[in-house]
LOBA-519960 format. One record per residue: residue number from 0; x, y, z of N, C-alpha, C in turn. Coordinates in Angstrom, 1 decimal. Atoms other than C-alpha are relative to their C-alpha. Last residue first. Layout:
<lumnus>
resi:n_X:n_Y:n_Z:ca_X:ca_Y:ca_Z:c_X:c_Y:c_Z
NUM:X:Y:Z:X:Y:Z:X:Y:Z
...
</lumnus>
This chain:
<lumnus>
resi:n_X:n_Y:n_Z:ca_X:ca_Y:ca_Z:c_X:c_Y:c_Z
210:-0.4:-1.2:0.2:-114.0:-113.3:58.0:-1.6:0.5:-0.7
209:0.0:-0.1:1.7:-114.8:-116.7:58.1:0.4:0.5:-0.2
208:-0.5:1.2:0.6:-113.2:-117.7:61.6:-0.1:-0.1:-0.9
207:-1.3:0.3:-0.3:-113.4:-114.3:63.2:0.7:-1.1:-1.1
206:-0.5:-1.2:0.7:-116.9:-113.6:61.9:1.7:-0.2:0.1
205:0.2:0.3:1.3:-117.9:-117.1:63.1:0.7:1.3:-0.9
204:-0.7:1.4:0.4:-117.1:-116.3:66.7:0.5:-0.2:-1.6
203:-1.3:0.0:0.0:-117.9:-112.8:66.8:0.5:-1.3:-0.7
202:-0.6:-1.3:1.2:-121.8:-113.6:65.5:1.9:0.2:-0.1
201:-1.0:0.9:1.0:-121.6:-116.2:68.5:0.5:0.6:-1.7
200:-1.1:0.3:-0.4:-122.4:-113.6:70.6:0.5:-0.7:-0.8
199:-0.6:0.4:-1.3:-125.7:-112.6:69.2:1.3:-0.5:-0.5
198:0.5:-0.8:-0.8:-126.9:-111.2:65.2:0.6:-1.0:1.4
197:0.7:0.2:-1.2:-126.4:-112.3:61.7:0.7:0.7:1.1
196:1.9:-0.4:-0.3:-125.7:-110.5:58.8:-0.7:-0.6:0.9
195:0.0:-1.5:0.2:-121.5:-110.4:59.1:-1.6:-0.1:0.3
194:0.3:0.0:-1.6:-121.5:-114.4:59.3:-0.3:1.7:0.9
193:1.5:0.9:-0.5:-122.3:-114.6:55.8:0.1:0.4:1.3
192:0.7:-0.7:-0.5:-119.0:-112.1:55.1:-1.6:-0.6:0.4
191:-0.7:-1.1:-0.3:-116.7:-114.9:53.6:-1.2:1.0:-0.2
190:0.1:-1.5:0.8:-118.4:-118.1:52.7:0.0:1.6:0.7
189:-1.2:-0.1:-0.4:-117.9:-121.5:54.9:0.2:1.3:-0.6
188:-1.0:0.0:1.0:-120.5:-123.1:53.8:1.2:0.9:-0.3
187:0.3:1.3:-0.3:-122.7:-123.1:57.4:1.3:-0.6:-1.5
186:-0.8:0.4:-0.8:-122.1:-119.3:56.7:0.5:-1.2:0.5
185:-1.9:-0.1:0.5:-123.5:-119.4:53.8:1.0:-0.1:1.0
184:-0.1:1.0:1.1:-126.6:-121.2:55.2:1.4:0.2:-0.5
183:-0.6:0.6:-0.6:-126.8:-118.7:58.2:0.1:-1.3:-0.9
182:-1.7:-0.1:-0.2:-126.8:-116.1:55.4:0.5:-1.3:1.8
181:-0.7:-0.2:1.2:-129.9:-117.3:53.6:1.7:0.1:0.8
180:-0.1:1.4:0.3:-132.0:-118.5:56.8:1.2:0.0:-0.9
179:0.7:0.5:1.6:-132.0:-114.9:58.1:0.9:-1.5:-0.3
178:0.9:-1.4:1.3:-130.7:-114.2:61.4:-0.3:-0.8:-0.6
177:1.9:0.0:0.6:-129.3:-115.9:64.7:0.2:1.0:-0.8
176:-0.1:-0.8:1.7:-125.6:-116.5:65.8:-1.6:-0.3:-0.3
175:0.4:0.0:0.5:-125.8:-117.9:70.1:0.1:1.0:-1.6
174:0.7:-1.7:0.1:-122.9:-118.6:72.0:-0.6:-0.2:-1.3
173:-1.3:-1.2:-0.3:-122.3:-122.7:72.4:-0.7:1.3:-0.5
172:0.0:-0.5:-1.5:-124.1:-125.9:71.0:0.9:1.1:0.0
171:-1.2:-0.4:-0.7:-125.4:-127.0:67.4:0.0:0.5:1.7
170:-0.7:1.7:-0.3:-128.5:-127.0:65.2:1.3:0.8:1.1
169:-0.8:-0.2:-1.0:-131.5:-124.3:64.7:0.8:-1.1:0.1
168:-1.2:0.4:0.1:-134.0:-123.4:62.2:0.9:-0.2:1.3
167:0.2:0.8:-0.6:-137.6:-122.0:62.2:0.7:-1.5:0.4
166:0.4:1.0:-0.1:-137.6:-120.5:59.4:0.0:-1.0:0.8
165:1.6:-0.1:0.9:-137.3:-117.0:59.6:-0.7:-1.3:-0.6
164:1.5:-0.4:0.1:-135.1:-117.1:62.3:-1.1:-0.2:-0.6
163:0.4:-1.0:1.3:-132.2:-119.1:61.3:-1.6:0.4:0.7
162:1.2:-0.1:0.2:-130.4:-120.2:64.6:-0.6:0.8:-1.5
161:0.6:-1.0:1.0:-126.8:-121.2:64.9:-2.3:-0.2:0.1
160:1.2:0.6:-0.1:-125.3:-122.8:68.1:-0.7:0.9:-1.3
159:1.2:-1.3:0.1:-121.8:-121.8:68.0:-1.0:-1.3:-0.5
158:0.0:-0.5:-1.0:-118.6:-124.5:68.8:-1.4:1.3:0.3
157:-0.3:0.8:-1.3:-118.5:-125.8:65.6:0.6:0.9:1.2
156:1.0:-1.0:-0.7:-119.9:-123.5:62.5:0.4:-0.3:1.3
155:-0.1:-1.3:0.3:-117.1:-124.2:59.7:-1.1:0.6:1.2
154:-0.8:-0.2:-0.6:-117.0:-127.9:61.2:0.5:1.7:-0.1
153:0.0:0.4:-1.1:-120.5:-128.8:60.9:1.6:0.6:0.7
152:0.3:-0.9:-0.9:-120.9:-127.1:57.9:0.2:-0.1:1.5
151:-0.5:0.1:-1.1:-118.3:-129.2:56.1:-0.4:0.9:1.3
150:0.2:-1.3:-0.5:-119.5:-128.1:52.7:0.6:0.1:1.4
149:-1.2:-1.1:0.3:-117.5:-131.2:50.8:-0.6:1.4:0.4
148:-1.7:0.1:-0.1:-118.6:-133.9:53.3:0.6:1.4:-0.6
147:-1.0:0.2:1.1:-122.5:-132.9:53.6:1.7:0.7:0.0
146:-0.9:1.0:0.1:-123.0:-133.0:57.2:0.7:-0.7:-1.4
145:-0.4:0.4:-1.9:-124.6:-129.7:58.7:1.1:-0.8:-0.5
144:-0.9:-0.8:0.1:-125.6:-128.5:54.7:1.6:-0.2:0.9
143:-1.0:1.0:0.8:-127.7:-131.1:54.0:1.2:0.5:0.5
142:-0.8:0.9:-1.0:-129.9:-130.0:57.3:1.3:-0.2:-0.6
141:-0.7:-0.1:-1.3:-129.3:-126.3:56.0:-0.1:-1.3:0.8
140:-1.0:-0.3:0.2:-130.4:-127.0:52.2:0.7:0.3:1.5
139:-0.8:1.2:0.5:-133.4:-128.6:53.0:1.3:0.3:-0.2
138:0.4:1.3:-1.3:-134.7:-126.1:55.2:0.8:-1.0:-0.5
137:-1.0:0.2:-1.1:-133.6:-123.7:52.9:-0.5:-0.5:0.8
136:-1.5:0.5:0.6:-135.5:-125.0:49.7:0.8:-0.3:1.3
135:-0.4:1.4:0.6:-138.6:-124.8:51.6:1.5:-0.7:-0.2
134:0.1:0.9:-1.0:-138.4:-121.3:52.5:0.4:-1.6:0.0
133:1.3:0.9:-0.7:-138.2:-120.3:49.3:0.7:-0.5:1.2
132:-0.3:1.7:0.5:-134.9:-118.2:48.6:-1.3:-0.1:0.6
131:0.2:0.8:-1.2:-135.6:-114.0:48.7:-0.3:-1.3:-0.5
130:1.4:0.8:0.6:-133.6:-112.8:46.2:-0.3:-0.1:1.5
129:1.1:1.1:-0.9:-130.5:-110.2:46.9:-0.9:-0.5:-0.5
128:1.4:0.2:-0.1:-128.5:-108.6:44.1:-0.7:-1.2:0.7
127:0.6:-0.4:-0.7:-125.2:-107.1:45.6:-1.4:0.4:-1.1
126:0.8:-0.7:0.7:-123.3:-108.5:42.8:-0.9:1.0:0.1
125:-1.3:-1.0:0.4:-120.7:-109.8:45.4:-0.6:0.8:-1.2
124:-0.3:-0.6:-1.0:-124.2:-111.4:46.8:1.0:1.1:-0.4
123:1.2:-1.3:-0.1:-125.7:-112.5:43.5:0.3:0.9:1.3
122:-0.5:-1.1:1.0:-122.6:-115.0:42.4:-1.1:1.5:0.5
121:-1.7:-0.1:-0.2:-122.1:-117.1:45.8:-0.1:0.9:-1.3
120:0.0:-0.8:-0.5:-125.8:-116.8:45.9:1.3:0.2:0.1
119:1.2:-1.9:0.1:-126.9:-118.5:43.2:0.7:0.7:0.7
118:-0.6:-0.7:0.7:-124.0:-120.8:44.1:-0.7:1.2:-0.9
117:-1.3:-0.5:-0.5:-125.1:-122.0:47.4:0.6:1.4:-0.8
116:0.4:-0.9:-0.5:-128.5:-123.0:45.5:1.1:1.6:0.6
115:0.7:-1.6:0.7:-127.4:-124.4:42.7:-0.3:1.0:1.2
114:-0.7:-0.6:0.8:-125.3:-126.8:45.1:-0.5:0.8:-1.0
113:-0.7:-0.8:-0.7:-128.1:-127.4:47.4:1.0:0.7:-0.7
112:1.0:-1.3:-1.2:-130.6:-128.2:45.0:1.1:0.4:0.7
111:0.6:-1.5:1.2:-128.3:-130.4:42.9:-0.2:0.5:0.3
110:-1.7:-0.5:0.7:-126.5:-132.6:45.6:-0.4:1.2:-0.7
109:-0.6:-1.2:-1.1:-130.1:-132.9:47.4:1.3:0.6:-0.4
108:-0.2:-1.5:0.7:-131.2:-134.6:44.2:0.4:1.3:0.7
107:1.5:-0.8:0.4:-132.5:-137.4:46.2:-0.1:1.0:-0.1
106:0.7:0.0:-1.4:-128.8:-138.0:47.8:-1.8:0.4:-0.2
105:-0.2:0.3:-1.0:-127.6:-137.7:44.3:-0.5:0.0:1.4
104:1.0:0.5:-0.1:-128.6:-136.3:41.1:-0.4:-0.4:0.9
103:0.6:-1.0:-1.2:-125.6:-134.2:41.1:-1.3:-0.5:0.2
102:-0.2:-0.5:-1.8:-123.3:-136.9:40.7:-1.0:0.6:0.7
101:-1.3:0.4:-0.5:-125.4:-137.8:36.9:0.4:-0.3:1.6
100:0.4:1.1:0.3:-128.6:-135.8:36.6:1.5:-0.2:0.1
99:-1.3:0.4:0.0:-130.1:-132.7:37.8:0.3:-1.5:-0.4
98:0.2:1.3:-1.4:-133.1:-131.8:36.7:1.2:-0.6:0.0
97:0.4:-0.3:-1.4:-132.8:-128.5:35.1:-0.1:-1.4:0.8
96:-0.3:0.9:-1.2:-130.2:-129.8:32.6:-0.5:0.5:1.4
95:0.6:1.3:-0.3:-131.2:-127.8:29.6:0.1:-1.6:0.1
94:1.7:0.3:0.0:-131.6:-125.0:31.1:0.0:-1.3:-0.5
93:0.3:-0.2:-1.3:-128.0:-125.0:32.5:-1.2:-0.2:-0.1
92:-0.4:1.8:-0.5:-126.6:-126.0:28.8:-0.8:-0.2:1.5
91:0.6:0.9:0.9:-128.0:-123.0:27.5:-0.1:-1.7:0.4
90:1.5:-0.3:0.2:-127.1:-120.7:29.8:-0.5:-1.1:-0.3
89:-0.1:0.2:-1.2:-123.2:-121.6:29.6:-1.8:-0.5:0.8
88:-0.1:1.5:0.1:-123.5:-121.4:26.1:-0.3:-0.8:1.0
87:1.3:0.6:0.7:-124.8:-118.2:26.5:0.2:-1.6:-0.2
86:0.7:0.6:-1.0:-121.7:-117.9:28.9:-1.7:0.4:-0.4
85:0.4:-1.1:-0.4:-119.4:-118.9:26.9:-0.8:-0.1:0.3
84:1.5:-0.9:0.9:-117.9:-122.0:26.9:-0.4:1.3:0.6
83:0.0:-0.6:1.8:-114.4:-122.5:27.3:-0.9:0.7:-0.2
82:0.2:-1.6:0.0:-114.8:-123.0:31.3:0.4:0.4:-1.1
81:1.2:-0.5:0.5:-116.3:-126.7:30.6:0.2:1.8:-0.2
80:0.6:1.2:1.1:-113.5:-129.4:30.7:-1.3:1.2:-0.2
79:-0.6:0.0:1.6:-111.4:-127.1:33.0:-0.4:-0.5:-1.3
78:0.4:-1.1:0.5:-114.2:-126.8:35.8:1.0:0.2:-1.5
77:1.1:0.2:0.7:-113.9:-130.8:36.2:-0.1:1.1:-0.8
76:-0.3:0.8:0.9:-109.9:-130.6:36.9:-1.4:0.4:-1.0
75:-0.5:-0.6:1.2:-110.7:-127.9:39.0:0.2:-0.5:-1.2
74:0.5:-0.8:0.5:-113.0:-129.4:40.9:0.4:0.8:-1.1
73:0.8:0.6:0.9:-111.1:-132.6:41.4:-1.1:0.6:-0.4
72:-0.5:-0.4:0.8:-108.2:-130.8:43.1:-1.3:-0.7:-1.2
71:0.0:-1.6:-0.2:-109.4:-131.2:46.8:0.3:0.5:-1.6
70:1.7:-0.7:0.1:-110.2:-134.7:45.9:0.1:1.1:-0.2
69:0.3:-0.6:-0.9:-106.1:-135.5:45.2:-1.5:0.6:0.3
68:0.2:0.4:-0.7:-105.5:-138.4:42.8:-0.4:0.5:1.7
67:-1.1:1.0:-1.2:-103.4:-137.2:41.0:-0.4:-0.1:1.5
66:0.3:-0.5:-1.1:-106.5:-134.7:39.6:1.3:-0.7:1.5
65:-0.5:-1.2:0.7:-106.1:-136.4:36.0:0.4:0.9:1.5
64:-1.6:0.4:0.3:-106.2:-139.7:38.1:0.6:1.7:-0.2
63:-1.0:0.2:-1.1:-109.3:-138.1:40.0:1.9:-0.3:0.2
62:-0.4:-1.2:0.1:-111.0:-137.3:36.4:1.1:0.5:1.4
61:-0.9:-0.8:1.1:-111.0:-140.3:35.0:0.7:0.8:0.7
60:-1.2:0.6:-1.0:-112.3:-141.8:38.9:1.2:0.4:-1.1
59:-1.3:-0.6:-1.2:-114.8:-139.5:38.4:0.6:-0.2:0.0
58:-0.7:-1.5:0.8:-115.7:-140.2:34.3:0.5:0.4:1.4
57:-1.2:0.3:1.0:-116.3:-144.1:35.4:0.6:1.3:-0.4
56:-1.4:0.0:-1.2:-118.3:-143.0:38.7:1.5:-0.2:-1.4
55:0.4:1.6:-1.0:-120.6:-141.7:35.9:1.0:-0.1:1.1
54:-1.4:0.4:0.2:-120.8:-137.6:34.3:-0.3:-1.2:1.0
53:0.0:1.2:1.1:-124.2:-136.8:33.2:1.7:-0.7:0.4
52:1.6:1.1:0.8:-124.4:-133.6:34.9:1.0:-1.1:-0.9
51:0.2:1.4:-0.7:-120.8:-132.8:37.0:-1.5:-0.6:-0.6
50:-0.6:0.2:0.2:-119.8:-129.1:35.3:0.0:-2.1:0.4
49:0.2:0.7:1.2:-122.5:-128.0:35.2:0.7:-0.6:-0.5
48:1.2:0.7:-0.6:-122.4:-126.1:38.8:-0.8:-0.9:-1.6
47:0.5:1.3:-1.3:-119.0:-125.6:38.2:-1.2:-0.5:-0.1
46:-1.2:1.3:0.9:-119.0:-123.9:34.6:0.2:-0.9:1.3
45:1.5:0.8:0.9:-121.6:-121.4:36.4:0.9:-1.6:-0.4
44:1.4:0.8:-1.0:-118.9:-121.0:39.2:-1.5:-0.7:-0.8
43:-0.3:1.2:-0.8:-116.2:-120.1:36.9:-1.1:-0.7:0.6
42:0.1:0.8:1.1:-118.2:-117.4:34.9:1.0:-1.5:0.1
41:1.0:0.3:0.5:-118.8:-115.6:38.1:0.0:-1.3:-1.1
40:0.6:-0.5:0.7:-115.3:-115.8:38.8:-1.3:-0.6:-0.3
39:1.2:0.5:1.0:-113.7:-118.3:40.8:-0.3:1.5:-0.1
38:-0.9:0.0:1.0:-110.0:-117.5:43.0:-1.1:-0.4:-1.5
37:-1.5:-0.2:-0.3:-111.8:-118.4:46.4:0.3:0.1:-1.4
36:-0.6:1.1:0.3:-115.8:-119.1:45.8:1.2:0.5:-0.5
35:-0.6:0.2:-1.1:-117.5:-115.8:46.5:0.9:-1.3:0.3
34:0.9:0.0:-0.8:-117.4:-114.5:43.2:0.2:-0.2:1.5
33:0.1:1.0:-1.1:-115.4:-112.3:41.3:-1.0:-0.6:1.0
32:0.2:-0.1:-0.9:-117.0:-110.5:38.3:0.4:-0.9:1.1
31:-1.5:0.1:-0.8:-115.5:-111.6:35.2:-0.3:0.5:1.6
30:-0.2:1.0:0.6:-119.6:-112.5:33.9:1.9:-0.1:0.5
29:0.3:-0.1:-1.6:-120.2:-108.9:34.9:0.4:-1.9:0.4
28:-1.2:-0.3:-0.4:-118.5:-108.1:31.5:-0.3:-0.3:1.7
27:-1.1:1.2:-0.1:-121.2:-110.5:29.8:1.2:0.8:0.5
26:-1.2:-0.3:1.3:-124.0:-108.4:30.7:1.4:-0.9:0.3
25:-1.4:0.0:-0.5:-125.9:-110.2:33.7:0.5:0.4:-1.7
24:-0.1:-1.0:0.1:-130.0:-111.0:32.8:1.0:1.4:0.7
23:0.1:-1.2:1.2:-129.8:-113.7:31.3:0.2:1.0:0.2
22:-1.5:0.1:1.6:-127.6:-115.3:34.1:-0.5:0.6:-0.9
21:-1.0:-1.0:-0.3:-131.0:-114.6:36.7:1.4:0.4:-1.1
20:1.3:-1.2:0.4:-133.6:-116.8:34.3:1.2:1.6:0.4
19:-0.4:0.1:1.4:-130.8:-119.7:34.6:-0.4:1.6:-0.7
18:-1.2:-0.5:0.0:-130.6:-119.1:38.3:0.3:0.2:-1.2
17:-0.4:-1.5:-1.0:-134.2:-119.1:38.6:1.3:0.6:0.0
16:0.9:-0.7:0.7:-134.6:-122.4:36.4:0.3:1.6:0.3
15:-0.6:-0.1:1.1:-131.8:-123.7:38.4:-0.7:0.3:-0.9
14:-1.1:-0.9:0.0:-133.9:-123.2:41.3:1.3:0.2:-0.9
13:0.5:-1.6:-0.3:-137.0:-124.6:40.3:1.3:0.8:0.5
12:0.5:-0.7:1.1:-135.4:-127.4:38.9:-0.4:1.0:-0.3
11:-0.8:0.2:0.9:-133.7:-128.6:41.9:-0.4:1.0:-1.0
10:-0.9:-0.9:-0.4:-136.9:-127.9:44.3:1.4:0.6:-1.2
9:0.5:-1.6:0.5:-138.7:-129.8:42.0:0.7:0.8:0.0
8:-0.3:-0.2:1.5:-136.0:-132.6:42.6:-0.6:1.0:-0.6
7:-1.6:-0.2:0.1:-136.2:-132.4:46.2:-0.2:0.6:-1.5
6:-0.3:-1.2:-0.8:-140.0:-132.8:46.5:1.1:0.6:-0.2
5:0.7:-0.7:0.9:-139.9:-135.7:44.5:0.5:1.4:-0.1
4:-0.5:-0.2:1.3:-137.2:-137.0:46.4:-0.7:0.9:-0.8
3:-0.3:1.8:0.5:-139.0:-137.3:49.9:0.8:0.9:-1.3
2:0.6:-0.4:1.4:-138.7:-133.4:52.1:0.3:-1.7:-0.9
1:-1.1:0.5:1.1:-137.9:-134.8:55.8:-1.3:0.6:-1.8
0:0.4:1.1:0.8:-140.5:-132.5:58.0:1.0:-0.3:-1.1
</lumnus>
């Protein structure tokens, strides 16, 4: 079942609520902890995922020049304009912007939900603290996940048929990867060891290709 906007946007809230609630409770030396996002630190990745509220097409296309004009470079650009603050400040600003707004507001808030989601987990894994995600969420987060441009799940999973067990998940053709919803999502985002906790043939595949 398509989730409408509403639905979305809870979603949104309720998990940046949860991520906000998690950050308290991180002493600030865990805060240089690497995450799973290439060359980011915990305290990088928060400063991403707050890094795009409130901002218009008039502050992208700022920030694209600054960015010469290369996409691939227009995260950095953004994360530079916020990774000063500390990460009570960081906090602070996270709660309060649970409903996403600006870019991330997007696709009926699917930008927001998914990307808090991702990134929960991109800091709580190399932290090795597990949650269990609502159901819900990942449903929504693994169609987005298929053919939103900058996750590229389609092309990070291509050739394997993924199945998420516990919810009742499945896309794609070729040797089968099945497990838990959570890591065939990171996998689907292209994140190093995801493909490690699931299970059949295509398991190799994927492991190969993310590591």
């Amino acid at each position: 079942m398509r989730r409408g906007t509403a639905d979305v946007r809870a979603m949104a809230v309720a998990e940046r609520s949860e991520l906000a609630d998690f950050l308290d409770t991180l002493d600030d030396d865990l805060w240089a902890t690497p995450s799973l996002c290439e060359g980011w630190s915990v305290h990088d990745v928060v400063a991403h995922v707050v890094s795009y509220e409130e901002h218009s097409r008039r502050d992208l296309l700022r920030r694209l020049a600054r960015a010469r004009w290369r996409p691939g470079r227009l995260n950095d650009v953004a994360l530079a304009e916020y990774r000063h603050l500390t990460p009570a400040e960081l906090v602070a600003f996270l709660r309060s912007h649970l409903e996403p707004r600006g870019s991330t507001a997007s696709m009926g808030y699917r930008v927001g939900m998914v990307d808090a989601l991702i990134h929960h987990q991109d800091i709580r894994r190399p932290l090795g603290r597990p949650r269990a995600v609502p159901a819900d969420r990942l449903r929504v987060a693994l169609d987005f996940a298929v053919l939103a441009p900058p996750l590229r799940g389609f092309w990070h999973a291509r050739g394997v048929r993924l199945v998420a067990t516990d919810v009742g998940w499945r896309r794609g053709r070729g040797p089968e990867a099945r497990g838990p919803a959570e890591a065939v999502l990171m996998a689907l985002a292209g994140r190093r060891g995801a493909a490690h906790d699931l299970t059949g043939p295509g398991r190799e595949v994927l492991v190969d290709r993310l590591g």
